[in-house]
C-alpha positions in Angstrom: 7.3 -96.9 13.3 8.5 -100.2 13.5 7.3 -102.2 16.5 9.0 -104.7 18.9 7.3 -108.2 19.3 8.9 -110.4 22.0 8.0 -113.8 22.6 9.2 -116.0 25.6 9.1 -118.4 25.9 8.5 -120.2 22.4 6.0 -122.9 23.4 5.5 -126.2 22.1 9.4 -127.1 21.7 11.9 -128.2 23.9 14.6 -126.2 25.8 14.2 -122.6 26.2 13.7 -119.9 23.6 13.1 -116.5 23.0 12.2 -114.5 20.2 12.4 -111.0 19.5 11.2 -109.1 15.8 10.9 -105.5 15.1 7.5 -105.1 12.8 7.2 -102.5 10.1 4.4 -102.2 7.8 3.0 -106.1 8.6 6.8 -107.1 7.6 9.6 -108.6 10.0 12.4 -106.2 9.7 14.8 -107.2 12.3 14.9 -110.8 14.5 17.0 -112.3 17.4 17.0 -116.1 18.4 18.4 -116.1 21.9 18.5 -119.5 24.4 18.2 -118.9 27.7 19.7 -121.3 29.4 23.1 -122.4 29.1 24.7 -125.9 28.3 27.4 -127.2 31.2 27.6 -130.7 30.6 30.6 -130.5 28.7 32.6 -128.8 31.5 31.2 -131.8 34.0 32.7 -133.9 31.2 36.1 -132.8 31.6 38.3 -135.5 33.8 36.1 -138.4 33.2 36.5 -141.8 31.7 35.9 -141.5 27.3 34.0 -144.2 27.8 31.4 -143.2 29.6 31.0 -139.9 28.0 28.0 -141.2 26.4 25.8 -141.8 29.5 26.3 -138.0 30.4 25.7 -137.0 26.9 22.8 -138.0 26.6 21.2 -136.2 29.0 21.6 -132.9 26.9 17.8 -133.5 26.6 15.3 -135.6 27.5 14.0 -136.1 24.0 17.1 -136.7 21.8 18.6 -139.2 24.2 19.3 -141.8 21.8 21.2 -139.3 18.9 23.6 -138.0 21.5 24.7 -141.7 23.0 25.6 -143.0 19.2 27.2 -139.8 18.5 29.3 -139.6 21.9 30.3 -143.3 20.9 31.3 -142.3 17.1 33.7 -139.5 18.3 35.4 -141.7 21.0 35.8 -144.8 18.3 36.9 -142.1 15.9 39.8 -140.7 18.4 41.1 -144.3 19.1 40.9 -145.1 15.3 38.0 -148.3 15.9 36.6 -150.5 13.6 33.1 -151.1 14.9 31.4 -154.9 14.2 28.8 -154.8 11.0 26.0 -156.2 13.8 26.4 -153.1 16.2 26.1 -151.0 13.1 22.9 -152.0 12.0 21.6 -152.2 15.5 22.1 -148.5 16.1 21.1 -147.9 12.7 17.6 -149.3 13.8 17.4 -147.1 17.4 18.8 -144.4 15.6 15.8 -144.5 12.8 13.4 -145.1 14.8 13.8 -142.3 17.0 13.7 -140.4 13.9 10.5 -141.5 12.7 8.7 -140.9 16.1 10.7 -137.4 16.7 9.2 -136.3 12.7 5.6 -137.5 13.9 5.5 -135.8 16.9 6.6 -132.8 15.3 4.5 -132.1 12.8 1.2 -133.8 14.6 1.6 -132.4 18.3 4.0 -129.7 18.1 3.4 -127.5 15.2 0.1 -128.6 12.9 -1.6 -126.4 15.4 -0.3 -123.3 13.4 -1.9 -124.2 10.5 -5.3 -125.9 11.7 -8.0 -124.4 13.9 -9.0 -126.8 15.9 -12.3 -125.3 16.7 -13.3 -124.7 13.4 -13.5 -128.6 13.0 -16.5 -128.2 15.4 -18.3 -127.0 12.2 -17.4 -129.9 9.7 -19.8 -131.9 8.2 -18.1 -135.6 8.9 -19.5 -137.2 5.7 -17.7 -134.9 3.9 -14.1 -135.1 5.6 -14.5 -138.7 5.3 -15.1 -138.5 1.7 -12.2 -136.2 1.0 -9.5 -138.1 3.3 -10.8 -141.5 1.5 -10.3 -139.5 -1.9 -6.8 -139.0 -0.9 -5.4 -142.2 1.0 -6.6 -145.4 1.4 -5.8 -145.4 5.6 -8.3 -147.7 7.0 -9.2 -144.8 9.6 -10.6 -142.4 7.6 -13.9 -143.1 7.6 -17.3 -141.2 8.6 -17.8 -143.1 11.8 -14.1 -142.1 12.7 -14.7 -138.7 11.5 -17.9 -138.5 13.7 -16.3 -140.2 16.7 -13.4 -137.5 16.8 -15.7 -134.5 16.2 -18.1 -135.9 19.2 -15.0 -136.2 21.0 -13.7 -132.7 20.3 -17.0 -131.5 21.3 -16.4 -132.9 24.9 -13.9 -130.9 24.9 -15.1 -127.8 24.4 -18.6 -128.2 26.3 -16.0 -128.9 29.1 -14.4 -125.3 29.0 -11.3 -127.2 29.1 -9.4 -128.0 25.3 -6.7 -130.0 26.9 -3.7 -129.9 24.4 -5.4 -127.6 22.3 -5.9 -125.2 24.4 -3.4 -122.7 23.7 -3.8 -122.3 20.1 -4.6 -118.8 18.0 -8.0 -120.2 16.9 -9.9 -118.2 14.8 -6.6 -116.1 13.6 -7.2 -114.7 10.2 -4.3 -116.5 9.0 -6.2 -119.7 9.3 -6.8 -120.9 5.8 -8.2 -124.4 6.2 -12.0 -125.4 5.1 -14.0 -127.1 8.6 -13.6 -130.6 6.6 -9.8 -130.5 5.9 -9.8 -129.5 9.6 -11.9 -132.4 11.0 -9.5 -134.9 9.0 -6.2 -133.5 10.5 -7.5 -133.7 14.0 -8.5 -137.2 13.7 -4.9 -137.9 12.2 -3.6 -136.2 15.0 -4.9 -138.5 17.8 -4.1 -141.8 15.9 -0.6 -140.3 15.6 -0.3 -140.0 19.7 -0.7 -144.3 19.3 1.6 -144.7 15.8 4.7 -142.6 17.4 4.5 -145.1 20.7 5.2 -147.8 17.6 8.8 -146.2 17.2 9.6 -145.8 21.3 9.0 -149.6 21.6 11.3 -150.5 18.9 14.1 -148.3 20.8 13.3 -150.4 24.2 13.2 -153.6 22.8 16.8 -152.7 21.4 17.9 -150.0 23.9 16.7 -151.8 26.9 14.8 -148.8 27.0 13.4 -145.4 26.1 14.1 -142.9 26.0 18.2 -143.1 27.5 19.1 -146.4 25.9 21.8 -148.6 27.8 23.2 -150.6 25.6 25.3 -148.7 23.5 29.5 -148.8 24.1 32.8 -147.8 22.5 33.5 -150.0 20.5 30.0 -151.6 19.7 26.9 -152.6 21.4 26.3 -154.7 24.6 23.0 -156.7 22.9 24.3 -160.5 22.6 23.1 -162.2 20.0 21.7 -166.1 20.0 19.9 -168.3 18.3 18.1 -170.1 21.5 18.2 -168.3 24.8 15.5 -166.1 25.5 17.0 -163.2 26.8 19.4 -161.9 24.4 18.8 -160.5 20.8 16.8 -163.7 19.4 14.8 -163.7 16.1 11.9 -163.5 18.4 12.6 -160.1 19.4 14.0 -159.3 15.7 10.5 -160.4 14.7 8.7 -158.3 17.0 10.7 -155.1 16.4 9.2 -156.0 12.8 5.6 -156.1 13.9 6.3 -152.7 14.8 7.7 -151.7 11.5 4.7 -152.6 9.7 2.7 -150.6 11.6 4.5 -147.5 11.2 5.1 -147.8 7.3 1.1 -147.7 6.8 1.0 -144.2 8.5 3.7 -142.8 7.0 2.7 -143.6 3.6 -1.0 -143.1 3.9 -1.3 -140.5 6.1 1.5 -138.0 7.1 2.7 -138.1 3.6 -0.8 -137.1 2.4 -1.6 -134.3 4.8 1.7 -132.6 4.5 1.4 -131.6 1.0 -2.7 -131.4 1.5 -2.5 -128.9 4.3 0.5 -126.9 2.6 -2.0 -126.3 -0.7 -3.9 -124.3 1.0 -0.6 -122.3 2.1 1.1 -121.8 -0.7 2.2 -118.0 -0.3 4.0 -119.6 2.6 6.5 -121.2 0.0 7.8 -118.0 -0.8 7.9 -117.0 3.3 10.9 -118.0 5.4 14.2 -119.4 3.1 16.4 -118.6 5.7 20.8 -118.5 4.9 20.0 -121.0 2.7 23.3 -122.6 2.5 22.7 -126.4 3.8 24.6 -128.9 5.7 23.7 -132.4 6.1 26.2 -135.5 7.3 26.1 -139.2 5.7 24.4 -142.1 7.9 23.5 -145.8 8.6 26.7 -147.0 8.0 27.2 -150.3 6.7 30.5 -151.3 7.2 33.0 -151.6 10.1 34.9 -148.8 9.3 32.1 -145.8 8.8 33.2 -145.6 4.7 29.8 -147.4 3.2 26.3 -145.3 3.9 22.9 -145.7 3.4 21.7 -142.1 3.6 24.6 -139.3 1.4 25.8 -136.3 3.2 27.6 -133.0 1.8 27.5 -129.2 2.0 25.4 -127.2 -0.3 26.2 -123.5 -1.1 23.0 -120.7 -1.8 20.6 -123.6 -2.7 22.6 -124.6 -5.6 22.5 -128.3 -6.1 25.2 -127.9 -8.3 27.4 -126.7 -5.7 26.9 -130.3 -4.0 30.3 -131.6 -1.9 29.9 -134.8 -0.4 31.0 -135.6 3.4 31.9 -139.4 3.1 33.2 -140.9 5.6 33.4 -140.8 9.5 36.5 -139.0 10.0 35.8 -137.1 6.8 38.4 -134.2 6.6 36.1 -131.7 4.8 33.8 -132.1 7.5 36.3 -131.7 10.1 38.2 -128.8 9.4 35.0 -127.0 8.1 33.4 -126.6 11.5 33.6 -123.8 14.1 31.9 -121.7 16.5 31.5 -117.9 17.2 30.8 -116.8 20.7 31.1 -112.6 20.1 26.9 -112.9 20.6 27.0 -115.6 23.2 27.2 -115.2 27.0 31.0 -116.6 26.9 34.3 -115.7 27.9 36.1 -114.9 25.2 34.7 -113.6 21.4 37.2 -116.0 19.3 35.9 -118.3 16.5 37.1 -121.6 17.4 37.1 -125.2 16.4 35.4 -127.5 18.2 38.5 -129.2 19.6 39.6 -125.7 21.1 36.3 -124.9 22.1 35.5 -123.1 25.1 32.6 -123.3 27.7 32.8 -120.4 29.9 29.9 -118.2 31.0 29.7 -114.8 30.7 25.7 -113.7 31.4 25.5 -110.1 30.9 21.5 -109.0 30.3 20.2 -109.2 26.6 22.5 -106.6 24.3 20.6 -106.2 20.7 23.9 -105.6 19.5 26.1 -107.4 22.0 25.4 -111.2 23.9 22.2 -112.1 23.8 21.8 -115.6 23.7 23.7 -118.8 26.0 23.3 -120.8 22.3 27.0 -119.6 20.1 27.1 -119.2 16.1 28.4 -122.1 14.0 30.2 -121.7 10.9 30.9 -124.3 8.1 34.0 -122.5 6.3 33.2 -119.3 8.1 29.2 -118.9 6.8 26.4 -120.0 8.3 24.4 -122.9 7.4 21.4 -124.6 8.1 21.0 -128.5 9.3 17.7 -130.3 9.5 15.2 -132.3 6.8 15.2 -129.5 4.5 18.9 -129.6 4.1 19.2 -133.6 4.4 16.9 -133.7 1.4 18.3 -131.1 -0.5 22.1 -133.0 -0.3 20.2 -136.3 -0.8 18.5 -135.3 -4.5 21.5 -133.4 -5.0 23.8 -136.7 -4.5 21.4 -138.5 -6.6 19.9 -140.6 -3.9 16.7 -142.7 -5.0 14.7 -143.0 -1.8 14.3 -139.0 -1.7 13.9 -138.2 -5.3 11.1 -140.9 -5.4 9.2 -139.7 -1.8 10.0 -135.8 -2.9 8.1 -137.0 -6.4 5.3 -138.0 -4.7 5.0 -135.2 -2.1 5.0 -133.1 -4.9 2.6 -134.7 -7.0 -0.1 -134.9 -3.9 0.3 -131.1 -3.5 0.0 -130.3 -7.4 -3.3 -132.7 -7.1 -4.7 -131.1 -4.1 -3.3 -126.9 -5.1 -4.5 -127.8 -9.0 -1.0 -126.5 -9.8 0.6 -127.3 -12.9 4.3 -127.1 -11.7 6.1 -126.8 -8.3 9.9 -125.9 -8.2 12.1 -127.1 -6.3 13.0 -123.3 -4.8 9.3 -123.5 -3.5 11.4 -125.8 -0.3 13.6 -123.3 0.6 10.7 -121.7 2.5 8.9 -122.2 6.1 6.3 -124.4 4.6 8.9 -126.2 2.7 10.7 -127.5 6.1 7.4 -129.2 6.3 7.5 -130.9 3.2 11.0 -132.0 3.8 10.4 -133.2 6.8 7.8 -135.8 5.4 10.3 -137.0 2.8 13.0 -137.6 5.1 10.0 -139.4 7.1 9.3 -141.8 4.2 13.1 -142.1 3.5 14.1 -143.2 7.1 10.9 -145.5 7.1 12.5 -147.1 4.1 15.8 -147.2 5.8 14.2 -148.9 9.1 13.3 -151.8 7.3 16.7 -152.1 5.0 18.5 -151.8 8.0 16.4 -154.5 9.6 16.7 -157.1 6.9 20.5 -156.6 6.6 20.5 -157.3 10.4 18.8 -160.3 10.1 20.6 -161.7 6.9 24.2 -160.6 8.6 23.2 -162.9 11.3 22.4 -165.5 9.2 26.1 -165.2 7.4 27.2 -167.0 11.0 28.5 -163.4 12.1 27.2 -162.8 15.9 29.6 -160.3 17.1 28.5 -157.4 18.5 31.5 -155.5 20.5 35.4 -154.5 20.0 36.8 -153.9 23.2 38.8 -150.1 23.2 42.6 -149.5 23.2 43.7 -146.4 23.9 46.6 -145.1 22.4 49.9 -142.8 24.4 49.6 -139.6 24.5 46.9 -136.8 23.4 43.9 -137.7 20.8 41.4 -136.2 18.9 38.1 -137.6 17.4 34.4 -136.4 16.6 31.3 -138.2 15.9 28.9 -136.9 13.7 25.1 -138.6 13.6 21.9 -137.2 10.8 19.6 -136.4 14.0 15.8 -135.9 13.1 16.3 -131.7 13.5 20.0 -132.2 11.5 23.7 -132.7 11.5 24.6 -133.6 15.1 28.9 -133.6 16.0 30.7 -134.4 19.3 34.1 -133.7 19.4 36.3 -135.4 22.3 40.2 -134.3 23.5 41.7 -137.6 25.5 44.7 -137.2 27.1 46.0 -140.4 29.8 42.6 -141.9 29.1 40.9 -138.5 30.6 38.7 -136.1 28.9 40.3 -132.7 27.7 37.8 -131.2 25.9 34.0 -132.3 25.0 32.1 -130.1 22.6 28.9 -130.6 21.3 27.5 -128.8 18.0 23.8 -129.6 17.7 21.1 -129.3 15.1 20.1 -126.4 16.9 23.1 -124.6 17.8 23.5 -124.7 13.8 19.7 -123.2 13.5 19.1 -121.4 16.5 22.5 -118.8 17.0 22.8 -115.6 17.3 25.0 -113.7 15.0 28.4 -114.9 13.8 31.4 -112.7 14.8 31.0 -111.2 11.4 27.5 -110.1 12.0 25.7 -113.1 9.7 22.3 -113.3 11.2 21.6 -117.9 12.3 19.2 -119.6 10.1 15.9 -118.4 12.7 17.1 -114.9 12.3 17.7 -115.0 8.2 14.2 -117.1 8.1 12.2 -114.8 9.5 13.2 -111.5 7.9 9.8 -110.5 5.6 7.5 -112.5 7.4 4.0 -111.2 7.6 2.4 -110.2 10.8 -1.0 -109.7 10.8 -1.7 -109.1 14.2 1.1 -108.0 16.5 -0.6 -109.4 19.5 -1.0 -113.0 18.0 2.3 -113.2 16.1 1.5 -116.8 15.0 3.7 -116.4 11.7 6.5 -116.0 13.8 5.8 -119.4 15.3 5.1 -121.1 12.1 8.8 -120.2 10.8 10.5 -121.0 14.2 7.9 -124.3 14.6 9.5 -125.3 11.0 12.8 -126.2 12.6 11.8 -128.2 15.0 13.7 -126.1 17.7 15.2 -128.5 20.4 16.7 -125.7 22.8 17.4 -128.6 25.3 20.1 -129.8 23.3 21.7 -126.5 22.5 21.4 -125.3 26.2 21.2 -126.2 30.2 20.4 -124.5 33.2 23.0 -121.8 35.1 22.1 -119.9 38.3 24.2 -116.4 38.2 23.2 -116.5 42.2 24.5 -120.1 42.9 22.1 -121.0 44.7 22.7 -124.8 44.9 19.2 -126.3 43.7 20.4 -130.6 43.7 23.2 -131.8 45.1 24.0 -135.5 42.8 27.4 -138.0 43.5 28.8 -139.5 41.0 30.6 -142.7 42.0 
């Protein structure tokens, strides 16, 4: 008899989550993903100014601030048909990779390494010996016994204390907990220098942003950064120089460390490659643009069908047509008026709560469709489009990701299949780490060397048009393929939709029935222990869930809890 497992709310995420499985035989049989709180910023959107859409945006969440002000500003620019200067390109390129490389950091350090290493059981390393196998592995300077010996005296603190602090809440001691005391040890110490490396990334944004997290200074139509040559207190190579300090920093941990334990950790789990694949049909957008226009990219996007690279169709431009009629959104399983699938542009926002129905609404989060089937968006689907397009950066970090794990796993081959799967998110994650690490500093010198062409502009001022308009904005977030889609009519907003990374992943069914990419993922997943379901949170950790974004707050009794003026 199968048995029900419920688990809300999902912890170490952001937003609000819930997780239901039915449990036969140690197997996942059935699975809902439902959000429980519901998104109504873009009904307080409705009547305002386009241009300042972007402030309200970004408080979708209070982690991917930055992704949702570029994005608001790219569907705007994209409904009044703007060219953008090269400068403010490159500048949001920057922010925008930046917050990338902190957001992967945190997310595999802080938010889900914990389901994979007991914490307590480094308690019972020998220090030596971690030092000796993170030295044989990487050459980070912090890897030695003294460090080793510092961390496990500090961990000890801890636990002589009764108190864990942030690890207290872990399943330690589950019997799914595969790592040796030693490979423990190391990750711990790697997770503490990480809480100082990801602060690297959020002072790059500030210097840029003027601050973190809710930059200020992006606009429609460019950037509001000045740039000079003299006075201190605009964008001066002083401050270029010192965003580049930063950039250093970061490329040593990336490289040497999260790069290395990825693949080193996931050894030791490699049934977990054939755990969690999910719809398997993959959606990722092109990014870093380099030209005025949004036509020249750094980073390739496309649409990939079953996990067949060969089914690879790129997504070019901003304003790309593919992309924009391919996009809709189901609400038959959402807590919505209405059970139409619509385009963004037509989309509606109107709630509908009605208890949790297995086979009815249960969730505030609707079903996207790309062409009417689901997909999933995030690092696993960036770097499946990017090999797929041919693009260097990923084929050469995937390489080595691969090679580490066949070192570590003694394994003669790894396929490529073996990242369709929970563990694989993990890996691809790292990649697109390394990638956007690479793209931080190309970004950064093309910045500088633009500015040295003489070109110092920054800002192109908006016209807008007669009549109605249309635009979206679409932005590679660090959980996936981010869109905004704007209606303007008399210099109002009509419409404002917003389809998220994790509206894509974290839907209920479609209005056909298709189970979202959490649901698909965790169908076969083992559960050893129906009490302690921590496979289920290593699948849904594997997106990255950022419920925030997807969802916000409604009170069916409206009861007013904050009363805010907007002048």
């Amino acid at each position: 008899m199968a048995t029900r497992i419920t688990v809300d709310p999902i912890t170490r995420i952001e937003g609000h989550l819930r997780i239901d499985v039915e449990v036969d035989e140690g197997r996942v049989t059935k699975a809902w993903s439902s959000g429980q709180m519901w998104r109504g910023i873009e009904k307080i959107l409705v009547g305002r100014d386009p241009l300042e859409a972007w402030t309200y945006t970004q408080r979708f969440c209070g982690v991917c601030t930055t992704v949702h002000a570029i994005t608001s500003v790219r569907a705007v620019e994209n409904a009044l048909g703007m060219e953008v200067p090269v400068n403010a390109q490159l500048i949001r390129n920057i922010i925008q990779t930046a917050h990338a490389i902190q957001d992967h950091i945190v997310h595999f350090y802080h938010l889900s390494a914990v389901d994979w290493v007991d914490v307590v059981s480094a308690l019972k390393a020998d220090p030596r010996k971690a030092a000796q196998l993170a030295e044989s592995l990487s050459d980070w300077s912090l890897n030695g016994v003294h460090e080793m010996t510092a961390v496990q005296n500090r961990l000890k603190k801890f636990v002589e204390s009764g108190q864990l602090g942030p690890f207290a809440t872990g399943f330690w001691g589950h019997p799914e907990m595969k790592l040796p005391p030693e490979v423990n040890l190391m990750a711990v110490a790697h997770y503490l220098q990480a809480l100082e490396v990801q602060n690297y990334c959020n002072k790059i944004v500030a210097i840029l942003g003027g601050k973190s997290p809710h930059i200020q200074n992006v606009a429609v139509g460019g950037v509001s950064n000045s740039i000079g040559h003299d006075a201190p207190s605009v964008l001066n190579m002083e401050r270029l120089m010192f965003v580049k300090g930063f950039i250093d920093k970061l490329e040593k941990f990336i490289h040497s460390v999260y790069m290395v334990d990825v693949p080193a950790v996931g050894a030791f789990y490699l049934d977990w490659t054939k755990v969690g694949g999910g719809v398997t049909n993959y959606l990722s957008v092109p990014d870093c643009p380099q030209d005025s226009k949004g036509t020249i990219f750094d980073l390739p996007g496309g649409y990939i069908k079953g996990g067949d690279l060969s089914t690879f169709k790129p997504i070019k431009t901003h304003g790309d047509k593919y992309f924009q009629d391919g996009v809709a959104e189901s609400s038959k399983h959402a807590w919505y008026h209405g059970d139409n699938t619509l385009h963004p542009w037509d989309g509606e926002t109107e709630p509908n709560y009605n208890d949790f129905n297995d086979d009815g609404q249960y969730s505030w989060i609707k079903a996207p469709t790309f062409y009417g089937e689901r997909a999933e968006v995030g690092p696993l689907a960036n770097v499946l489009v990017s090999v797929a397009a041919g693009h260097e950066p990923a084929k050469k970090h995937l390489n080595t990701a691969i090679n580490t794990l066949k070192t570590v796993g003694k394994l003669k081959e790894v396929p490529l299949e073996a990242l369709n799967s929970t563990i694989g998110r993990h890996a691809a994650r790292a990649v697109r780490c390394a990638v956007m690490m690479d793209t931080l500093k190309d970004q950064w010198h093309a910045l500088v060397n633009n500015i040295g062409t003489g070109d110092l502009d920054t800002f192109n001022a908006p016209v807008f048009p007669k009549g109605e308009v249309r635009g979206f904005g679409f932005h590679e977030a660090p959980r996936g393929a981010l869109s905004h889609w704007v209606v303007i009519e008399k210099k109002k907003i009509k419409n404002y939709q917003a389809v998220v990374p994790s509206t894509w992943n974290a839907g209920p069914r479609a209005e056909n029935g298709d189970p979202g990419p959490y649901e698909m993922s965790l169908l076969n997943n083992p559960v050893a222990d129906p009490e302690k379901p921590l496979e289920v949170l290593r699948t849904v950790h594997s997106f990255d869930p950022c419920i925030a974004c997807a969802i916000h707050m409604v009170d069916t009794e409206q009861k007013e809890i904050v009363k805010v003026k907007a002048l």
